[in-house]
C-alpha positions as CSV (number, residue, x, y, z in Angstrom):
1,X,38.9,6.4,8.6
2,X,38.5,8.5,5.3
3,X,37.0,11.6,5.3
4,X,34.4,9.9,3.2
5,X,33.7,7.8,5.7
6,X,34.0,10.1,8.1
7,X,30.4,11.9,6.7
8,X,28.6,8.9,6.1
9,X,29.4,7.4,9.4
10,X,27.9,11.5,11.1
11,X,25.2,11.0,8.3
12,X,24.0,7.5,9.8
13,X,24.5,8.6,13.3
14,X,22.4,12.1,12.4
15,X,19.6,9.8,11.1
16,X,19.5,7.5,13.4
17,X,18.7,10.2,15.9
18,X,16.5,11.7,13.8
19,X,14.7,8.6,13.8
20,X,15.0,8.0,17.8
21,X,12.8,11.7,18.1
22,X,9.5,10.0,16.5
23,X,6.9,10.9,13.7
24,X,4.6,13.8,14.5
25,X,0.7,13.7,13.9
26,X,-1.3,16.5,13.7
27,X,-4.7,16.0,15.2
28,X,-7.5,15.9,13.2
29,X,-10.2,18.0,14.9
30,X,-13.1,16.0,12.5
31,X,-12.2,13.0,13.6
32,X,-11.2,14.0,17.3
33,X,-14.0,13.8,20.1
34,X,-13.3,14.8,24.2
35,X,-16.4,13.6,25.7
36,X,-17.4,13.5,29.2
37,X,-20.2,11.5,30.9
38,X,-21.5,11.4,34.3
39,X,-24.3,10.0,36.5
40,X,-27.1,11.8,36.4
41,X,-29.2,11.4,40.1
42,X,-28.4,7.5,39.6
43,X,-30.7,7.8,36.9
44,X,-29.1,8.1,33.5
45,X,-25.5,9.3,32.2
46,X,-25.1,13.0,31.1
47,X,-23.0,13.6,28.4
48,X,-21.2,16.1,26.8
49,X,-18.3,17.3,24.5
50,X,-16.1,19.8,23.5
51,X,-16.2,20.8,20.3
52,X,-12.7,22.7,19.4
53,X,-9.7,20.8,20.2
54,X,-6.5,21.1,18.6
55,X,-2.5,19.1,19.1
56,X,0.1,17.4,18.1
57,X,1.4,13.2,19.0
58,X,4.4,12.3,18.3
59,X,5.4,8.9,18.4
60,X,8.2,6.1,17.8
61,X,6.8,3.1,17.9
62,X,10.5,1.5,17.2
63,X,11.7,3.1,20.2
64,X,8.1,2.6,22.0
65,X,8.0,6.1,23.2
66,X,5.6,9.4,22.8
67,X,4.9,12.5,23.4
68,X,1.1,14.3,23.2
69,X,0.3,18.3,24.0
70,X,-3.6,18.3,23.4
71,X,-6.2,21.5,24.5
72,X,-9.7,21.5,24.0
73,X,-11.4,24.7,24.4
74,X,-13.6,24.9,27.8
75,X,-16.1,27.5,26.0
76,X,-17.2,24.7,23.4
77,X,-18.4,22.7,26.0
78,X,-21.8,21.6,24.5
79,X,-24.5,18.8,25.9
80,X,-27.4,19.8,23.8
81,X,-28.9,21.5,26.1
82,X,-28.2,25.6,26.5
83,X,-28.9,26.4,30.0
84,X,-26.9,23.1,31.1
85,X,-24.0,24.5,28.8
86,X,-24.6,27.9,29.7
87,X,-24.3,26.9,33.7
88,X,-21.5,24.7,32.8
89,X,-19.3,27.3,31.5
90,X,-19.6,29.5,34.4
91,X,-17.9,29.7,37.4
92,X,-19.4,26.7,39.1
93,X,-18.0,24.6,37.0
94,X,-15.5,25.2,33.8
95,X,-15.2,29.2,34.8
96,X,-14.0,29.8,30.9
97,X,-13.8,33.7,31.7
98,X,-11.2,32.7,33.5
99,X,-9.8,29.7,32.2
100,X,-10.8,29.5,28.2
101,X,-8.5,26.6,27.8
102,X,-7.6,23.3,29.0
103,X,-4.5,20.8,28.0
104,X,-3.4,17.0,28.2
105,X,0.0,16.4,28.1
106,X,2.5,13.2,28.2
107,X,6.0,12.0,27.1
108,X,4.9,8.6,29.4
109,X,3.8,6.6,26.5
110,X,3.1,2.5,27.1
111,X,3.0,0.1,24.2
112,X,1.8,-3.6,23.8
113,X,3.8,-4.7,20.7
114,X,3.8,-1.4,18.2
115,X,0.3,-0.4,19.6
116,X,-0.2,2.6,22.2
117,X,-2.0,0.8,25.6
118,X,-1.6,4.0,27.8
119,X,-0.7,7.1,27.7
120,X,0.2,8.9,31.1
121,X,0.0,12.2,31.6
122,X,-0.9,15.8,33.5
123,X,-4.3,17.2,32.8
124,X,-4.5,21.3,33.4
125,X,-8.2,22.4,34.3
126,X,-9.0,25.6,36.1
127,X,-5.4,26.5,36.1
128,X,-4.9,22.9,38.1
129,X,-2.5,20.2,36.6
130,X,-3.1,16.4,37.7
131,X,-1.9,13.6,36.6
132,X,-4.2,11.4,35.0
133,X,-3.3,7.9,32.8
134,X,-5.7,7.3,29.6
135,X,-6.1,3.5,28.6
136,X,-6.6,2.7,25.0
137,X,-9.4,0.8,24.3
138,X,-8.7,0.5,20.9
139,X,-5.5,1.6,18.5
140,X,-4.4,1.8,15.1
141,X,-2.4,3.5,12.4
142,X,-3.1,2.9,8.7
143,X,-2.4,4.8,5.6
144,X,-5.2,7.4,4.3
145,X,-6.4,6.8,0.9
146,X,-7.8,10.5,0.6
147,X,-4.9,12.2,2.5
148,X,-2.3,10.0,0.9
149,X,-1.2,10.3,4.4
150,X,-0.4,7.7,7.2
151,X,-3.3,8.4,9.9
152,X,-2.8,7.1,13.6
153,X,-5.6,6.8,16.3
154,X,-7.5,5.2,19.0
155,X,-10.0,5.1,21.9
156,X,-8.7,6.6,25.3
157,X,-10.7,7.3,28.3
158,X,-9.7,7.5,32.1
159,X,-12.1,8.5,35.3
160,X,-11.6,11.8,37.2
161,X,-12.4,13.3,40.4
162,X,-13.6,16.7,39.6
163,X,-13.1,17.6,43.2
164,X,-9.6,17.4,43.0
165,X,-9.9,20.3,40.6
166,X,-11.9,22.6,43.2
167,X,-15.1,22.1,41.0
168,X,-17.4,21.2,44.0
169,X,-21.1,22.5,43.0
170,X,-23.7,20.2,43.2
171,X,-22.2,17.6,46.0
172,X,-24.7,18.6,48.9
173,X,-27.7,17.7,46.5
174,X,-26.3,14.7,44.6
175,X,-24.3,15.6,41.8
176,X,-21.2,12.6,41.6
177,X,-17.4,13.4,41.8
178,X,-16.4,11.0,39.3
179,X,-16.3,12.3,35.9
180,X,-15.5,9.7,32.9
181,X,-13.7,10.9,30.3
182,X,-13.3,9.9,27.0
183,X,-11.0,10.3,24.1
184,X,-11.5,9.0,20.3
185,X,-8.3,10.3,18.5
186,X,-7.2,10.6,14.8
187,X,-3.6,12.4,14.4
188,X,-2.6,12.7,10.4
189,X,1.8,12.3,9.9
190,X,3.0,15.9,9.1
């Protein structure tokens, strides 16, 4: 083998294993929602959100693997309504004093054809980390006309037991366990 050769051949092989570590997005915090909902006395659904989030996907869809570090802030929990938020916050439930921060993260990526299906994970509340799988409802890349940028996301949700968290308030007079949570996603290619 030349020495020529010899440097395209590492060249290739450097590239191709570039290529093998994925694309990363940045999430998009404008077009990235965490919402919650549960039953409300078996009368209605209560939701809320958190309104700062921040992370980072990275993704191969050749290769069909991933990799996803998302936190949301506990403190911008927000349902509307300030003495729900403000009970929410405290040490019943979210204790943000304590524990300002929470944080999804996976290298467990499924995929029907190039699409993301499910994304399996650990989810750290309260200083607690579960693991919890989030099925896409819905997925898609495409290329952004304003960011000139390819832009990948999708709708993700999964149901929790809050329980298994130690957040217990509420259970003696009717408040439910199971929380749903959901994820709409958009991550822009750095």
């Amino acid at each position: 083998m030349t020495q020529t050769s010899l440097i395209l051949a590492t060249l290739c092989a450097a590239a191709g294993v570039a290529g093998a570590q994925g694309v990363t997005y940045q999430v998009d915090p404008s077009h990235t929602f965490v919402t919650f909902e549960a039953n409300h006395f078996n009368t209605s659904t209560l939701r809320g959100r958190f309104d700062r989030k921040d992370g980072t996907v990275v993704i191969d869809r050749q290769a069909r693997t991933g990799r996803a570090e998302i936190t949301f802030d506990t403190a911008s929990v927000s349902t509307g309504v300030g003495p729900l938020d403000k009970h929410l916050r405290g040490k019943d439930f979210l204790d943000v004093e304590r524990w300002p921060e929470a944080r999804f993260t996976s290298e467990r990526f499924t995929f029907e054809g190039d699409k993301v299906s499910a994304v399996a994970g650990n989810l750290t509340l309260l200083g607690k980390t579960l693991p919890v799988t989030l099925k896409a409802t819905h997925f898609n890349c495409y290329q952004n006309v304003l960011l000139k940028r390819e832009v990948c996301g999708g709708d993700f949700e999964t149901a929790i037991l809050r329980s298994q968290w130690g957040m217990t308030y509420g259970f003696d007079y009717g408040l439910p366990d199971r929380i749903r949570l959901l994820i709409q996603i958009e991550a822009v290619r750095q």
